[in-house]
Biopython code that builds the backbone (N, CA, C, O; Angstrom):
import numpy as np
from Bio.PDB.StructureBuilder import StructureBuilder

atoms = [
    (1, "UNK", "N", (123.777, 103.222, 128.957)),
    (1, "UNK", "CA", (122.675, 103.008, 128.030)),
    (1, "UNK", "C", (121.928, 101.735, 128.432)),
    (1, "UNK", "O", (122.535, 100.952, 129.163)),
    (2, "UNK", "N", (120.800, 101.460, 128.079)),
    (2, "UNK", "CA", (120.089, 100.820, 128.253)),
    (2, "UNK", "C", (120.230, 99.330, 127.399)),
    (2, "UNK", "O", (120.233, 99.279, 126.169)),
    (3, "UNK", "N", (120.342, 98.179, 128.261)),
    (3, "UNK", "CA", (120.355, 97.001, 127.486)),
    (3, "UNK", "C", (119.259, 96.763, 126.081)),
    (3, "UNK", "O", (119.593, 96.363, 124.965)),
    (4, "UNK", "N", (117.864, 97.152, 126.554)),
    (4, "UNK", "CA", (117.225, 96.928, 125.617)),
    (4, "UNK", "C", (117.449, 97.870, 124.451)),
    (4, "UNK", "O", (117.376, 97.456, 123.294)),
    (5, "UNK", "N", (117.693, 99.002, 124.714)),
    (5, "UNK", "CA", (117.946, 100.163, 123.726)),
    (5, "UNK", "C", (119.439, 99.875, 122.805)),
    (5, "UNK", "O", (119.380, 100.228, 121.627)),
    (6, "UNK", "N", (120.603, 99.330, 123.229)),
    (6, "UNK", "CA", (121.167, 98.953, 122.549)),
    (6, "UNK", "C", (121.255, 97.747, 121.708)),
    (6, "UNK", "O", (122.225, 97.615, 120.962)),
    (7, "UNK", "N", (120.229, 96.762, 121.768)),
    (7, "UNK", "CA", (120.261, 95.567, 121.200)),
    (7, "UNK", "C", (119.004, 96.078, 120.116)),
    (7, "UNK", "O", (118.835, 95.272, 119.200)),
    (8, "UNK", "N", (118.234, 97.109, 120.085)),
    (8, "UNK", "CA", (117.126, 97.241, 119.522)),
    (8, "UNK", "C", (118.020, 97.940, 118.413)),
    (8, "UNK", "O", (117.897, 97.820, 117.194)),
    (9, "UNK", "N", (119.035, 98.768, 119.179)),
    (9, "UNK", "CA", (119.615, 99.875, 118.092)),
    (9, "UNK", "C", (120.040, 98.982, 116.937)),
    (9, "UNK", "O", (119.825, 99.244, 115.753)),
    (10, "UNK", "N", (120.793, 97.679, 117.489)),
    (10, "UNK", "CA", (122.017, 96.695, 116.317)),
    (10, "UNK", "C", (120.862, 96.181, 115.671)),
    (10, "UNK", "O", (120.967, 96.267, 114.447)),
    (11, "UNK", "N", (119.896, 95.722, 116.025)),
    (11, "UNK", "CA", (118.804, 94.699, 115.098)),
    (11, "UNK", "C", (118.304, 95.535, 114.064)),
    (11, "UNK", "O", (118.724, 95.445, 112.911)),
    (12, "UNK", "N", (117.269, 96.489, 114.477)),
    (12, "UNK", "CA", (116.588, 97.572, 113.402)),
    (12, "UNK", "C", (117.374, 97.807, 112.399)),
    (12, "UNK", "O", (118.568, 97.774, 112.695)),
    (13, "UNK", "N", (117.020, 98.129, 110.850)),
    (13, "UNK", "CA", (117.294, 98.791, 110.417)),
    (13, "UNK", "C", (116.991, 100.149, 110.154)),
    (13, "UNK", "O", (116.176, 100.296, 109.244)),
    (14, "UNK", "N", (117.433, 101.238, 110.715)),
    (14, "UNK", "CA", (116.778, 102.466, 110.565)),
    (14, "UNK", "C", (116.632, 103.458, 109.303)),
    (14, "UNK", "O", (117.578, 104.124, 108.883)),
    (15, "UNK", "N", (115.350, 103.479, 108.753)),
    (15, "UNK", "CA", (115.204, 104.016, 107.649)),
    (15, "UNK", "C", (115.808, 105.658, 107.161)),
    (15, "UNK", "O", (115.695, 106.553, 107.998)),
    (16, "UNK", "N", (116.180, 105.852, 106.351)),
    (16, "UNK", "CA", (116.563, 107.786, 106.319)),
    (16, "UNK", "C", (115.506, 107.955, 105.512)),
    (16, "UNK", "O", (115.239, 107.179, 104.594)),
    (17, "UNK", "N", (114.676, 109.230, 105.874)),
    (17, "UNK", "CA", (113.599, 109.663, 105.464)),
    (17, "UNK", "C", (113.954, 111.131, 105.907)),
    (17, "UNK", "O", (114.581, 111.542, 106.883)),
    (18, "UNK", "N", (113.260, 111.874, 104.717)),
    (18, "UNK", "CA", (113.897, 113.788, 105.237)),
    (18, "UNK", "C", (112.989, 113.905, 107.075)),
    (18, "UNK", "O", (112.290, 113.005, 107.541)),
    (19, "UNK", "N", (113.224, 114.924, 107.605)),
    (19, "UNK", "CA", (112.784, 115.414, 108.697)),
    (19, "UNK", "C", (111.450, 116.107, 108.578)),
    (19, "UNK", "O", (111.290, 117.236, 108.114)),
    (20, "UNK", "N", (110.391, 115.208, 109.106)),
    (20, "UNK", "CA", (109.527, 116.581, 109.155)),
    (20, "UNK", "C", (108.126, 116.539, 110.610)),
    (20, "UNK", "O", (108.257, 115.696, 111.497)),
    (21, "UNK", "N", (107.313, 117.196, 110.630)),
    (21, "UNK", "CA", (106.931, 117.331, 111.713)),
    (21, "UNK", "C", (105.518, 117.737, 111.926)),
    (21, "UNK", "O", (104.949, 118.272, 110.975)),
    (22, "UNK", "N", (104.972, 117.590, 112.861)),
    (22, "UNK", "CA", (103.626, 118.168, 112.516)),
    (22, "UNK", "C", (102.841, 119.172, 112.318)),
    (22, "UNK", "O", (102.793, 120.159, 113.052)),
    (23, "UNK", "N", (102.054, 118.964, 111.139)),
    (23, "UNK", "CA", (101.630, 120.335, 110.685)),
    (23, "UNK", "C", (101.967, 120.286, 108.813)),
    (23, "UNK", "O", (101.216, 120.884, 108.042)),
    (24, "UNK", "N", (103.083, 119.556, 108.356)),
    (24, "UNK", "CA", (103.396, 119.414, 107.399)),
    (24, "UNK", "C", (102.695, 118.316, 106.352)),
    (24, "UNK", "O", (102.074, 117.382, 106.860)),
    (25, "UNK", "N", (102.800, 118.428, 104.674)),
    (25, "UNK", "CA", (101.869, 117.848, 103.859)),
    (25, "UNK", "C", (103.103, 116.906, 103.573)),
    (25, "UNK", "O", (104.237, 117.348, 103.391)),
    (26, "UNK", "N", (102.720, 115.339, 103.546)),
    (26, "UNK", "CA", (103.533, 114.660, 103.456)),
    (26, "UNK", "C", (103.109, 113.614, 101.976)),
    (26, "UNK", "O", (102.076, 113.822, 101.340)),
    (27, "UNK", "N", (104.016, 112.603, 101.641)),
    (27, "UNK", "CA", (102.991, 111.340, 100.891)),
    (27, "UNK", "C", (104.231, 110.537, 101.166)),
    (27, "UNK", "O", (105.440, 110.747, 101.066)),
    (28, "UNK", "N", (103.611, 109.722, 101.480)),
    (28, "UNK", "CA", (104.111, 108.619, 102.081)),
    (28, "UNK", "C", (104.228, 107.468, 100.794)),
    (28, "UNK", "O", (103.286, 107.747, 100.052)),
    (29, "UNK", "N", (104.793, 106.587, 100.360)),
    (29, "UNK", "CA", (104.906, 105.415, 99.441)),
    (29, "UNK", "C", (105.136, 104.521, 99.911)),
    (29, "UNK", "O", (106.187, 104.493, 100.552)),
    (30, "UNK", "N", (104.278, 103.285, 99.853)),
    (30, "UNK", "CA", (104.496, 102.038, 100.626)),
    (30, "UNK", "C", (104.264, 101.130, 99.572)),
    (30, "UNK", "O", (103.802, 101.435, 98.473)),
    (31, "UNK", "N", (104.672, 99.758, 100.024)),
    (31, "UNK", "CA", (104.162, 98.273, 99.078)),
    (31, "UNK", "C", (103.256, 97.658, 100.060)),
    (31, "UNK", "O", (103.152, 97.611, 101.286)),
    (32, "UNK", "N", (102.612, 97.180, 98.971)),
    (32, "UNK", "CA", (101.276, 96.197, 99.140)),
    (32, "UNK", "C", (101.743, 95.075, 98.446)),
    (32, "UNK", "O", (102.479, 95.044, 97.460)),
    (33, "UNK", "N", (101.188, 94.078, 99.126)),
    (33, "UNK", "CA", (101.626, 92.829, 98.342)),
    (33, "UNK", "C", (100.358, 91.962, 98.727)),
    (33, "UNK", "O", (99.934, 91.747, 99.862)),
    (34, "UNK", "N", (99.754, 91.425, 97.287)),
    (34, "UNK", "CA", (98.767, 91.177, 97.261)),
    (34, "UNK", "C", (98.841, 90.026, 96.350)),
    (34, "UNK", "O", (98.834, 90.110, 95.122)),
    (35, "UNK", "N", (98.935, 88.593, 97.262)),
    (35, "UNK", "CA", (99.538, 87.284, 96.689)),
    (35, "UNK", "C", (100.888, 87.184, 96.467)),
    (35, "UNK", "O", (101.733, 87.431, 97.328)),
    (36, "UNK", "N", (101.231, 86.672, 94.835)),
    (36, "UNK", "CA", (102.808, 86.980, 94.804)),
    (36, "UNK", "C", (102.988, 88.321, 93.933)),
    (36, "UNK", "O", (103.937, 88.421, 93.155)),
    (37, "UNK", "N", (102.126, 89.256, 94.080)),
    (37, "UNK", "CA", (102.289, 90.372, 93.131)),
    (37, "UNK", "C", (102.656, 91.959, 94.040)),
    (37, "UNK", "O", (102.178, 92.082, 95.167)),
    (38, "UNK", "N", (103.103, 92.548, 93.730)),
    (38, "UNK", "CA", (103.671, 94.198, 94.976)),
    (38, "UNK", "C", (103.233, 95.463, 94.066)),
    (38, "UNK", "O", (103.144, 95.573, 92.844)),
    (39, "UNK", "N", (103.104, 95.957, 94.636)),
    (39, "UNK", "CA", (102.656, 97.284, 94.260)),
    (39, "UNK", "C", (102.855, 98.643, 94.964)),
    (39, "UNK", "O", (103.176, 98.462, 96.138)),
    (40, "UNK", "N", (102.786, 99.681, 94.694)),
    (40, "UNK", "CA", (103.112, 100.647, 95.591)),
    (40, "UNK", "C", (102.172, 101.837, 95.274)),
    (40, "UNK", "O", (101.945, 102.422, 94.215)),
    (41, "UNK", "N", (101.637, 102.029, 96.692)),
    (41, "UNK", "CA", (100.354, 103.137, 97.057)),
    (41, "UNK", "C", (100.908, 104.225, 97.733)),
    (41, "UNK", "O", (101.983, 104.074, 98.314)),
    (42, "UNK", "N", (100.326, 105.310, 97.741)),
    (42, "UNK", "CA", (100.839, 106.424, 97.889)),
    (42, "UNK", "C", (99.653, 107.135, 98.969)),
    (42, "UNK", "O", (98.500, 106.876, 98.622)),
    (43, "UNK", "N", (99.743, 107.744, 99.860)),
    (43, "UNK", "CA", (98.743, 108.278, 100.825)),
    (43, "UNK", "C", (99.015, 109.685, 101.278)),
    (43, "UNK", "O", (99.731, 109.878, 102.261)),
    (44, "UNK", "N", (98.474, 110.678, 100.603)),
    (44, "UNK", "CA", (99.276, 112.038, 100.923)),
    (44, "UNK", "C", (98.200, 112.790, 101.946)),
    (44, "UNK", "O", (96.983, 112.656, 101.812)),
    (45, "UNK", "N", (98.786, 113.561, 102.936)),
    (45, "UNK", "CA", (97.927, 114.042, 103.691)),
    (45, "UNK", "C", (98.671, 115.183, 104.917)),
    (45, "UNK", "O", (99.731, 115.707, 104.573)),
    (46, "UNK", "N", (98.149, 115.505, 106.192)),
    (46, "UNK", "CA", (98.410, 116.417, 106.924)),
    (46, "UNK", "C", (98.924, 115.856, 108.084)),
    (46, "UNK", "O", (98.023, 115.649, 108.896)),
    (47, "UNK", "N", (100.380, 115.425, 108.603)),
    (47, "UNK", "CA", (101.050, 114.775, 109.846)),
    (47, "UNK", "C", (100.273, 115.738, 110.938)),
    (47, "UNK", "O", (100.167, 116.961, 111.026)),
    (48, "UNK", "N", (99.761, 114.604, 111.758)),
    (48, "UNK", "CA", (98.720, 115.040, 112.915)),
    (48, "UNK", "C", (100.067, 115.069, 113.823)),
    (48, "UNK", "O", (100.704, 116.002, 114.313)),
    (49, "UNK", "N", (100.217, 113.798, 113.841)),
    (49, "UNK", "CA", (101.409, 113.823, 115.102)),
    (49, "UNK", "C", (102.544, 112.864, 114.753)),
    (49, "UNK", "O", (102.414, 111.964, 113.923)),
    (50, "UNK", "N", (103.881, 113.154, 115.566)),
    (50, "UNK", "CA", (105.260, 112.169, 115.565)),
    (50, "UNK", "C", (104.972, 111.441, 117.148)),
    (50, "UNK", "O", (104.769, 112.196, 118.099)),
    (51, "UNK", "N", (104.971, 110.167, 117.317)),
    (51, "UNK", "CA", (104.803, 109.783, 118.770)),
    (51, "UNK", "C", (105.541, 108.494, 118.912)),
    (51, "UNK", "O", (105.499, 107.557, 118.115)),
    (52, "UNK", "N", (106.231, 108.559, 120.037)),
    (52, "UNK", "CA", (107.620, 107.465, 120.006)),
    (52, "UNK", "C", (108.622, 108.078, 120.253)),
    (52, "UNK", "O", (108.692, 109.294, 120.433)),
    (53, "UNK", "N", (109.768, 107.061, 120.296)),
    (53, "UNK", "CA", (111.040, 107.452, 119.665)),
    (53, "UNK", "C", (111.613, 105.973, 119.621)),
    (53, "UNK", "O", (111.185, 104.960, 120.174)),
    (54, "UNK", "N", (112.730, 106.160, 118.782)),
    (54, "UNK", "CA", (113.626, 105.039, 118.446)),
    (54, "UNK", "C", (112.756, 103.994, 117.038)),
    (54, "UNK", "O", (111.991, 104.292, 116.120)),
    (55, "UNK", "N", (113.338, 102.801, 117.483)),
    (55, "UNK", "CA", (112.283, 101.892, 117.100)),
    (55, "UNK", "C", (111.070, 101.873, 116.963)),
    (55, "UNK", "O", (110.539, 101.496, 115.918)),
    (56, "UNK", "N", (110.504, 102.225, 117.865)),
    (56, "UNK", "CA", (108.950, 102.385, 117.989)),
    (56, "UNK", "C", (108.246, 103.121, 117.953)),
    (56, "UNK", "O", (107.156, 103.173, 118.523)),
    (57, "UNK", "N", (108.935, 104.135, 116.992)),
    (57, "UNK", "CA", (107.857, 105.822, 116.677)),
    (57, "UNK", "C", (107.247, 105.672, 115.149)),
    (57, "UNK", "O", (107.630, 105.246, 114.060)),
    (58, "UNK", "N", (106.293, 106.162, 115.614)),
    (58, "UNK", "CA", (104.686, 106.138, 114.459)),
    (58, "UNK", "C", (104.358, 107.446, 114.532)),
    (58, "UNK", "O", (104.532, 108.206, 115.484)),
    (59, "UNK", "N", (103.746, 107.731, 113.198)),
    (59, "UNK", "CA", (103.341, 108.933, 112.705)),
    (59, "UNK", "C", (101.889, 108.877, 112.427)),
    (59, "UNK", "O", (101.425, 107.759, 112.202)),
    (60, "UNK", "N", (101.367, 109.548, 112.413)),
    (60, "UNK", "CA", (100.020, 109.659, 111.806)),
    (60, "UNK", "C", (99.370, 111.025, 111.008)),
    (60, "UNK", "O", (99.449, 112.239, 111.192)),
    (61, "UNK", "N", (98.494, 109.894, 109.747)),
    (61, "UNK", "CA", (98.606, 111.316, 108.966)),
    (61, "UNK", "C", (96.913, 111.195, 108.561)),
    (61, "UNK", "O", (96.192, 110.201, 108.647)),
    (62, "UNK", "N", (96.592, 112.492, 108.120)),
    (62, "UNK", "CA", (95.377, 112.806, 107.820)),
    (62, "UNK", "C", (94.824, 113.178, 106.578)),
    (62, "UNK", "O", (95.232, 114.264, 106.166)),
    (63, "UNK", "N", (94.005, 112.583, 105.859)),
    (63, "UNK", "CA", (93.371, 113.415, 104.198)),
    (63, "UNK", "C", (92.102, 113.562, 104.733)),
    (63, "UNK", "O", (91.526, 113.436, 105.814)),
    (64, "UNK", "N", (91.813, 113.960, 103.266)),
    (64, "UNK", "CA", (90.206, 114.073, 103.055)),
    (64, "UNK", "C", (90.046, 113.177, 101.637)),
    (64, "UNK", "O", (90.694, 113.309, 100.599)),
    (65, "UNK", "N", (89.252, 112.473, 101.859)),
    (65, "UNK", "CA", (88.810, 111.703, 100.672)),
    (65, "UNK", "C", (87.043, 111.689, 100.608)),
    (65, "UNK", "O", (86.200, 111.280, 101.406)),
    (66, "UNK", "N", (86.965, 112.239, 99.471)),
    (66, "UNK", "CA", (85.661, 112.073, 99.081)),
    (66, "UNK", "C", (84.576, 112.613, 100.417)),
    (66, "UNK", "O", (83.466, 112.111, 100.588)),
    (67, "UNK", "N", (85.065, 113.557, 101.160)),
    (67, "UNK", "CA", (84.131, 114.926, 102.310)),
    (67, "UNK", "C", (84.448, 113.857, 103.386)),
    (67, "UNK", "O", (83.843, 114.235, 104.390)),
    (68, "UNK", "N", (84.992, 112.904, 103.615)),
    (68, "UNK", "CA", (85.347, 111.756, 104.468)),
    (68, "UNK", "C", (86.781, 111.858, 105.198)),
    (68, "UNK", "O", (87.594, 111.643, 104.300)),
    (69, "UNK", "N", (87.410, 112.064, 106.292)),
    (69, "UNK", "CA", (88.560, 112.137, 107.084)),
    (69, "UNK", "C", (89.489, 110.874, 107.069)),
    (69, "UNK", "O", (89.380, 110.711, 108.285)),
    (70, "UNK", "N", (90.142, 110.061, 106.769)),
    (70, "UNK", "CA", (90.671, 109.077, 106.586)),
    (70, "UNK", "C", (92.225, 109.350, 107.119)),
    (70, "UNK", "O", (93.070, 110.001, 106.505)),
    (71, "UNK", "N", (92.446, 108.523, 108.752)),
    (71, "UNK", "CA", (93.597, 108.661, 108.972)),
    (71, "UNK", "C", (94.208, 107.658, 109.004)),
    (71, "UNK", "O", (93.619, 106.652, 109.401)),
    (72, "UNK", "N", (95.790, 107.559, 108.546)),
    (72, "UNK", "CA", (96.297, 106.323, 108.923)),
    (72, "UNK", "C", (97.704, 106.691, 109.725)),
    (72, "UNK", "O", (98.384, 107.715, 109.674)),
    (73, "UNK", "N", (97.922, 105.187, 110.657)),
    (73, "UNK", "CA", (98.977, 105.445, 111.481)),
    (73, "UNK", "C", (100.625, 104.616, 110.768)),
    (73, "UNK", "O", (100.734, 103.429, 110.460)),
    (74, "UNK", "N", (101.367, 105.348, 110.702)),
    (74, "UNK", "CA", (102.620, 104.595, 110.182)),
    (74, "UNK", "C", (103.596, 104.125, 111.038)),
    (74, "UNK", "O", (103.556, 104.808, 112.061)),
    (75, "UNK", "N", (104.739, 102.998, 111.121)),
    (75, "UNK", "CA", (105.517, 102.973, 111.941)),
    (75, "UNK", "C", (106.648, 103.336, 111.072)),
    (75, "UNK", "O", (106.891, 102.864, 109.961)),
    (76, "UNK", "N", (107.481, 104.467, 111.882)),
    (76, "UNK", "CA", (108.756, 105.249, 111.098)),
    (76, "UNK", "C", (109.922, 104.032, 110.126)),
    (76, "UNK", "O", (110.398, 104.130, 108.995)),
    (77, "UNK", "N", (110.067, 102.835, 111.293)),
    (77, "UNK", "CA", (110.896, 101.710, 110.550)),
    (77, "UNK", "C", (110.350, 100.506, 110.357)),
    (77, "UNK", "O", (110.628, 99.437, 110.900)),
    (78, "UNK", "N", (109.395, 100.811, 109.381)),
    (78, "UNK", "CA", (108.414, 99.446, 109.272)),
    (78, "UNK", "C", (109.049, 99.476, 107.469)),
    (78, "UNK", "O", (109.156, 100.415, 106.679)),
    (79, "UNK", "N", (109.372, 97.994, 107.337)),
    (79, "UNK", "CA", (110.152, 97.540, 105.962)),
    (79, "UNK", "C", (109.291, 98.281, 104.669)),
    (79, "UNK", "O", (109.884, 98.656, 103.657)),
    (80, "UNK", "N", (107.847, 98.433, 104.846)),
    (80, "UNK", "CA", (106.786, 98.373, 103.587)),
    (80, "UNK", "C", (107.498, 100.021, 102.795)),
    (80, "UNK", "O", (107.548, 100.292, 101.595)),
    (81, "UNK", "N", (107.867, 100.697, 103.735)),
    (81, "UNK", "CA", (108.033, 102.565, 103.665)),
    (81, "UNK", "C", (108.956, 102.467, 102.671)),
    (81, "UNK", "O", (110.113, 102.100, 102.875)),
    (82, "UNK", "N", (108.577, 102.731, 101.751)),
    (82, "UNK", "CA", (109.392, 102.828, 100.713)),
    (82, "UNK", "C", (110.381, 104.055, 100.664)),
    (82, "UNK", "O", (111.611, 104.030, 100.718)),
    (83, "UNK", "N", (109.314, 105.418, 100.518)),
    (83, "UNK", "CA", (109.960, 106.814, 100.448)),
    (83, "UNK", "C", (108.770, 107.709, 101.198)),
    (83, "UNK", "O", (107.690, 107.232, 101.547)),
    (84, "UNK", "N", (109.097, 108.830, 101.344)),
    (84, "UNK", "CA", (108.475, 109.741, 102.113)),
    (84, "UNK", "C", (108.768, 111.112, 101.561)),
    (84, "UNK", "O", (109.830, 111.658, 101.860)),
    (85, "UNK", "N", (107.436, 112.012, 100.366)),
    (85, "UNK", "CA", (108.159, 113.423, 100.172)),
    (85, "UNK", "C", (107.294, 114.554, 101.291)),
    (85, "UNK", "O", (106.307, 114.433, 102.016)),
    (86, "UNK", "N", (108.087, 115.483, 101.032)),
    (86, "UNK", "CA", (107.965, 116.473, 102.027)),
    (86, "UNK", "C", (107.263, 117.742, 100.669)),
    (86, "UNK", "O", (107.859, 118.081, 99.647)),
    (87, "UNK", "N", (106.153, 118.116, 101.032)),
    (87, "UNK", "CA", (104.827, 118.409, 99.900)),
    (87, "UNK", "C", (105.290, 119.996, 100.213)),
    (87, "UNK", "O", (105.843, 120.788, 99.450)),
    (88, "UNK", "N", (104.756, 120.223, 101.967)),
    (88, "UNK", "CA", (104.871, 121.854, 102.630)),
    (88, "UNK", "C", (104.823, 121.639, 103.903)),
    (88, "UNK", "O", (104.329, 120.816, 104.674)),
    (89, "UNK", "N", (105.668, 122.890, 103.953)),
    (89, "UNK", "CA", (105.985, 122.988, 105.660)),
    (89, "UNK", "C", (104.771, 123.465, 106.273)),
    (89, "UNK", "O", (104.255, 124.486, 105.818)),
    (90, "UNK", "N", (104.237, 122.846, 107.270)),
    (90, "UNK", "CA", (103.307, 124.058, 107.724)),
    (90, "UNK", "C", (103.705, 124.535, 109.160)),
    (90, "UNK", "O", (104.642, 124.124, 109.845)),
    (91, "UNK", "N", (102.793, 125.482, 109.456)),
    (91, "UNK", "CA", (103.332, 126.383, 110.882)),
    (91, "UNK", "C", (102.492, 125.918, 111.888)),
    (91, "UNK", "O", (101.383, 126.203, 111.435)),
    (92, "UNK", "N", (102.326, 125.417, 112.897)),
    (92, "UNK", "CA", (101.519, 124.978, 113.877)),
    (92, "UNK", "C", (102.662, 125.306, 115.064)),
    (92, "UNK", "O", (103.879, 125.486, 115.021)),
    (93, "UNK", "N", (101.710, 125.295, 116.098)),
    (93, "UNK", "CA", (102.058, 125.419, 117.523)),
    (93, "UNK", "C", (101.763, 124.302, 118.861)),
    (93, "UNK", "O", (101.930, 124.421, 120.074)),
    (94, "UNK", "N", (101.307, 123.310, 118.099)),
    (94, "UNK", "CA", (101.215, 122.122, 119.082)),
    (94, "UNK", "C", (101.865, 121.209, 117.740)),
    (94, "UNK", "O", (101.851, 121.234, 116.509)),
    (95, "UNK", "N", (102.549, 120.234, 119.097)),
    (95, "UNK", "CA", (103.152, 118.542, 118.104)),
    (95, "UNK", "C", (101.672, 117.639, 117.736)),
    (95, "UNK", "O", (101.577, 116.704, 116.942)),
    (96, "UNK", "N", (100.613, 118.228, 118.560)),
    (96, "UNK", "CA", (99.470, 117.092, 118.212)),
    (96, "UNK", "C", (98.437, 118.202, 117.692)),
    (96, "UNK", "O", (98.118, 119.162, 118.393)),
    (97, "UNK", "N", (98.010, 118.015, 116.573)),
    (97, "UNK", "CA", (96.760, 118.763, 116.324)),
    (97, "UNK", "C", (95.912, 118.163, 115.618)),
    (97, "UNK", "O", (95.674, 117.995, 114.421)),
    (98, "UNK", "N", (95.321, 117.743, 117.023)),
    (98, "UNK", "CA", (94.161, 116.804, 116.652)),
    (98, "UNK", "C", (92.840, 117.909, 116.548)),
    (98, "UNK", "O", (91.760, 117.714, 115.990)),
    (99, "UNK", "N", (93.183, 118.803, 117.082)),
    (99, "UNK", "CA", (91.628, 119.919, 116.906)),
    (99, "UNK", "C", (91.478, 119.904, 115.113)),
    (99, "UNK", "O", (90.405, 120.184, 114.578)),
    (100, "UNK", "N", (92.774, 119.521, 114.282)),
    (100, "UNK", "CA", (92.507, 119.551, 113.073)),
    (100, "UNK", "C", (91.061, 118.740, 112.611)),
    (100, "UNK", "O", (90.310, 119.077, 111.695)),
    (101, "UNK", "N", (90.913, 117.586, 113.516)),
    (101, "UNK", "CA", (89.806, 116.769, 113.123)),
    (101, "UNK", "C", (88.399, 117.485, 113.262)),
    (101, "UNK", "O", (87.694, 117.082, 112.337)),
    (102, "UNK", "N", (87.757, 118.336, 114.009)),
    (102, "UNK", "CA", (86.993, 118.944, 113.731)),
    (102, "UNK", "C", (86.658, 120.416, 112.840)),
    (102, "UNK", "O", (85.597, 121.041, 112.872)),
    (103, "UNK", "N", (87.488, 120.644, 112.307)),
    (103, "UNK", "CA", (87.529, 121.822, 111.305)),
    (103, "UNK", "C", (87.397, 121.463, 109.932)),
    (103, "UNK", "O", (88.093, 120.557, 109.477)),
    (104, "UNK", "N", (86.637, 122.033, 109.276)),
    (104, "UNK", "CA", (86.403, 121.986, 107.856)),
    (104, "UNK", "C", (86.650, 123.061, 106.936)),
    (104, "UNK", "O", (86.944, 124.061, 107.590)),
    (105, "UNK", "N", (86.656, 123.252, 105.900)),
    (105, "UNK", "CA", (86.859, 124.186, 104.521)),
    (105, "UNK", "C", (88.138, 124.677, 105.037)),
    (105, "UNK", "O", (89.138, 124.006, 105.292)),
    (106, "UNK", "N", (87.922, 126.324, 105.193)),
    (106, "UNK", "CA", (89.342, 127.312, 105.253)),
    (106, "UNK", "C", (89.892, 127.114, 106.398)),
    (106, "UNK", "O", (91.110, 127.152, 106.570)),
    (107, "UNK", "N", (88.614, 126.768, 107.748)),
    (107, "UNK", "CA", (89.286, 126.711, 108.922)),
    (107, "UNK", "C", (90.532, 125.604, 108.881)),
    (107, "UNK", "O", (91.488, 125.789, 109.634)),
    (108, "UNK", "N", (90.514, 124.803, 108.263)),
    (108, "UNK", "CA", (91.245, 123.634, 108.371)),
    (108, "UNK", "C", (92.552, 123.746, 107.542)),
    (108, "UNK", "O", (93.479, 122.949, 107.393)),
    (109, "UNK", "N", (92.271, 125.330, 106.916)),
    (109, "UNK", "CA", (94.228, 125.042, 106.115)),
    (109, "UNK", "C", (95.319, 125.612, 107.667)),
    (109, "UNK", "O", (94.984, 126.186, 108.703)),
    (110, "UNK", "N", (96.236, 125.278, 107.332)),
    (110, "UNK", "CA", (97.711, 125.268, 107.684)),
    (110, "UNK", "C", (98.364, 126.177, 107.237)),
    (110, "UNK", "O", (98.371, 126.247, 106.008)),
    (111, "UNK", "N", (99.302, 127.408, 108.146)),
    (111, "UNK", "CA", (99.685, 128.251, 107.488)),
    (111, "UNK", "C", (101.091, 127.358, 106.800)),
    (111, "UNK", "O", (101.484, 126.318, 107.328)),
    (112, "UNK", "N", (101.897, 128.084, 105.275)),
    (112, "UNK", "CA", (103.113, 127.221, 105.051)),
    (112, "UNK", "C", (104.173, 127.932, 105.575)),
    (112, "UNK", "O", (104.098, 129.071, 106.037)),
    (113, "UNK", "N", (105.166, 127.241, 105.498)),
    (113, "UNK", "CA", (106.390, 127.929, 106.037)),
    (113, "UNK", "C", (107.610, 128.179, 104.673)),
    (113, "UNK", "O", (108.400, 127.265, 104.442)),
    (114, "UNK", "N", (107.648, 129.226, 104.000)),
    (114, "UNK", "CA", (108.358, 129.064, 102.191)),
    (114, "UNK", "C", (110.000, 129.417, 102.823)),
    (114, "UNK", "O", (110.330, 130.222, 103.693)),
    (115, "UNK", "N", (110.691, 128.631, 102.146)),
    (115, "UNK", "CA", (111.894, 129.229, 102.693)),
    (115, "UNK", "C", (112.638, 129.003, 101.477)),
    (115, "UNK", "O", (113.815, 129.354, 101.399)),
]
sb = StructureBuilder()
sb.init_structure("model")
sb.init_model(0)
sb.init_chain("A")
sb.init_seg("    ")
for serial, (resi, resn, name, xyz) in enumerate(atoms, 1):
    if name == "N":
        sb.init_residue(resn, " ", resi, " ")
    sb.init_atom(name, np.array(xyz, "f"), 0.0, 1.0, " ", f" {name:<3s}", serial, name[0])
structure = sb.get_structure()
């Protein structure tokens, strides 16, 4: 194994969050801390992509707010991540679907996966 990979493994703390992947409706819960006061925001949307691994994997997710595309990028073990629910599975065939960014109305739903 790798020196750096094992000293990264003992330091991190690695968060448990359910499994999920792209294509799926997620909401994410984080803190904000704004002076000495915290709060917690919620950002629900469509996982474009999982990219990384270990330590250093980030997610990125996609809404629509107000006819406006608004993406943000997360890091999987970044302290703020409070919780993470899992909304719907969806069915896609690429890990990146970024073609999502140009599609609008129906073109742009996701088939689900009900199990």
């Amino acid at each position: 194994m790798n020196l750096v990979d094992s000293i990264s493994k003992e330091v991190s703390t690695m968060n448990q969050f359910p499994e999920f992947s792209s294509g799926d409706t997620i909401t994410v819960y984080y803190a904000i801390k704004e002076g000495d006061k915290q709060r917690t925001q919620h950002f629900k949307g469509v996982v474009l992509q999982r990219k990384g691994s270990g330590t250093t994997e980030t997610f990125t997710i996609r809404k629509m707010s107000g006819g406006i595309g608004v993406e943000r990028i997360f890091p999987v073990n970044s302290p703020v991540l409070e919780k993470i629910e899992v909304n719907k599975r969806g069915k896609v065939r690429r890990s990146r679907i970024f073609y999502l960014r140009e599609l609008t109305g129906k073109k742009a739903r996701i088939k689900e996966i009900r199990k």
